[in-house]
C-alpha positions in Angstrom: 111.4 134.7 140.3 107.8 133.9 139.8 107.4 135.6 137.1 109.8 134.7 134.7 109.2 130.5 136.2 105.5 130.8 135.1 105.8 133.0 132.3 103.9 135.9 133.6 104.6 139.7 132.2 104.4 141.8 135.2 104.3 144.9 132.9 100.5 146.2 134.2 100.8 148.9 136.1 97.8 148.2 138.3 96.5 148.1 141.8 99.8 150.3 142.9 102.0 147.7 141.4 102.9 146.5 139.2 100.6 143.2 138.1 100.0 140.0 135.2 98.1 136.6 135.4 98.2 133.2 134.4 98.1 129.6 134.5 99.8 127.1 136.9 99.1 123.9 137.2 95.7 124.8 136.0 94.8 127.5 138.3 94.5 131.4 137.6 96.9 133.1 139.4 97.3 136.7 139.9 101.0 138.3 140.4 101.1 142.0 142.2 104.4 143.4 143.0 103.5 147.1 145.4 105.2 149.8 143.9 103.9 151.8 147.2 106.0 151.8 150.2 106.5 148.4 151.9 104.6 150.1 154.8 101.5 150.7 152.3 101.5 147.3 150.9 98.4 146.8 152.1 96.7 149.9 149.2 98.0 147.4 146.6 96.5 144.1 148.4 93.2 146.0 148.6 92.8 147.2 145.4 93.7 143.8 143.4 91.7 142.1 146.5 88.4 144.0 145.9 88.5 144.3 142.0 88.7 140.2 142.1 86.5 139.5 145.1 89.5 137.3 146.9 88.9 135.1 149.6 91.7 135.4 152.3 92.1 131.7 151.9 93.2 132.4 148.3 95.9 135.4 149.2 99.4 134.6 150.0 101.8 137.5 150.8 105.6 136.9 150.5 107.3 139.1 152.8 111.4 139.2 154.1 111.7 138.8 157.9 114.3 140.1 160.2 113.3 137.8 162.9 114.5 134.6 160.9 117.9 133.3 160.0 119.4 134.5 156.4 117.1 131.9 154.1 115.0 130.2 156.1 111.4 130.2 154.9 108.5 130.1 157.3 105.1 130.2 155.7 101.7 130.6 158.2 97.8 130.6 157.6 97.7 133.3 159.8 98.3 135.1 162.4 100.4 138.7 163.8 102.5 140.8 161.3 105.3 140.0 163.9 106.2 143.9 163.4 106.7 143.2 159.4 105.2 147.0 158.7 104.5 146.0 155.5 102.5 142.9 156.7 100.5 144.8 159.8 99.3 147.8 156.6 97.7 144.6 155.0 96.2 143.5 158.7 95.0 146.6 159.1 93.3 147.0 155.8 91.6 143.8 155.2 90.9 144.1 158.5 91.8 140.3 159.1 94.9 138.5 159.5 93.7 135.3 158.4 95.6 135.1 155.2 98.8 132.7 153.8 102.3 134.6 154.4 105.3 133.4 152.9 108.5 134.6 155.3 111.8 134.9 153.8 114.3 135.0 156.5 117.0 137.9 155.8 119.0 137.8 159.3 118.9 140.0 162.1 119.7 144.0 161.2 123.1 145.3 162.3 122.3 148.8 163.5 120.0 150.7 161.6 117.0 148.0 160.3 115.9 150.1 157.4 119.5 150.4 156.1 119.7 146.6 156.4 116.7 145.8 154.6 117.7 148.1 152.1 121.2 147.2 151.9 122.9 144.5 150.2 123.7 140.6 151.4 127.5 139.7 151.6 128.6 136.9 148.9 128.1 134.4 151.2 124.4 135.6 152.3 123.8 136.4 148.7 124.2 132.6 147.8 122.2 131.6 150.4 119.3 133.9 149.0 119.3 133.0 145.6 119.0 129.2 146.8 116.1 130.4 149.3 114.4 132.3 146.7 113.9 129.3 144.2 112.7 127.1 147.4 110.5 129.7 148.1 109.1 129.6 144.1 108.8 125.6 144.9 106.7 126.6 148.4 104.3 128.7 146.3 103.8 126.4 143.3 103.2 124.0 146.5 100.8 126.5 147.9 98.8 126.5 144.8 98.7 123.0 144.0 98.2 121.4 147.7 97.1 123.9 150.0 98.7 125.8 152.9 98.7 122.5 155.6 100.9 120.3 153.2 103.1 123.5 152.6 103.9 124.4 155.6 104.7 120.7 156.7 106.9 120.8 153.8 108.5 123.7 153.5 108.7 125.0 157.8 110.6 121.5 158.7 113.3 122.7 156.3 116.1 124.3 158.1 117.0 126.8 155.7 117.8 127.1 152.3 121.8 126.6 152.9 
C-alpha cells in the first residue's frame, strides 16, 4: 500500500527484504518489507538499521495484532511487543523498545493463532481491512509529516476503520 501511494519500487532485495526509497513530503523514507520469518523480523530491522545509522525515533514498524478488534489501528512510541513475536525479535535485537509501532488490529484467533494469521479474512473482515489499510497509509504519511504525539491523538481516538 505504501509503496504503490508514494511511488516506491520495492524490487531490492536487501537487508532480508525486500527494500526501495524515496520522497514524501520532502523527507527520505526508506521502505523494508522482511522476507525472513515474522519471528526474525528483527535481522531485517537491523541490517537496514545499521547500514543507515537510524535513530529509534526515526523507525516505525507496522505489525497486525491479535489483541485488537478487526481494523482498529493503535500506533505507540514504545513500549512491550504485547507477545507480537515478530515485534519482541526486533526488541530483542535493537536491544530497546523505544521505537514507533503501527498496530493493525486483525481480531482475536479462532483456534490455532498461526492458522489465523495466516489464513484469510471473511468478506465482511476483508472490507473492513482494506478500509484499515489505507487509514493506516494516512497514519504513516502522518507519522512522517507531524510526528508520533499528533499521530497517535489522531489516529488511536478512531474507533476502527469500519
Amino acid at each position: 500500500m505504501l509503496a504503490s501511494r508514494w511511488r516506491i519500487s520495492l524490487a531490492a532485495e536487501k537487508f532480508h527484504g525486500w527494500f526501495g526509497q524515496g520522497d514524501v513530503g520532502g523527507e527520505r523514507v526508506a521502505l523494508l518489507m522482511p522476507t525472513t520469518l515474522m519471528n526474525r523480523s528483527g535481522q531485517a530491522v537491523m541490517a537496514a538499521g545499521r547500514f543507515y545509522k537510524l535513530e529509534l525515533a526515526d523507525l516505525l514498524v507496522i505489525a497486525d495484532d491479535l489483541a485488537l478488534p478487526v481494523g482498529r489501528l493503535r500506533m505507540r512510541a514504545g513500549g512491550s511487543s504485547g507477545s507480537h513475536k515478530g515485534l519482541q525479535d526486533i526488541i530483542d535485537r535493537i536491544g530497546d523498545d523505544a521505537w514507533c509501532r503501527l498496530r493493525i488490529g486483525i481480531g482475536e484467533a479462532v483456534g490455532d493463532a498461526a492458522g489465523y494469521v495466516l489464513g484469510r479474512f471473511t468478506e465482511a473482515e476483508q472490507n473492513i481491512i482494506e478500509r484499515a489499510t489505507q487509514k493506516a497509509a494516512d497514519a504513516v504519511q502522518c507519522w512522517i509529516e507531524n510526528g508520533p504525539e499528533i499521530t497517535m491523538t489522531r489516529f488511536n481516538a478512531e474507533s476502527s476503520a469500519e
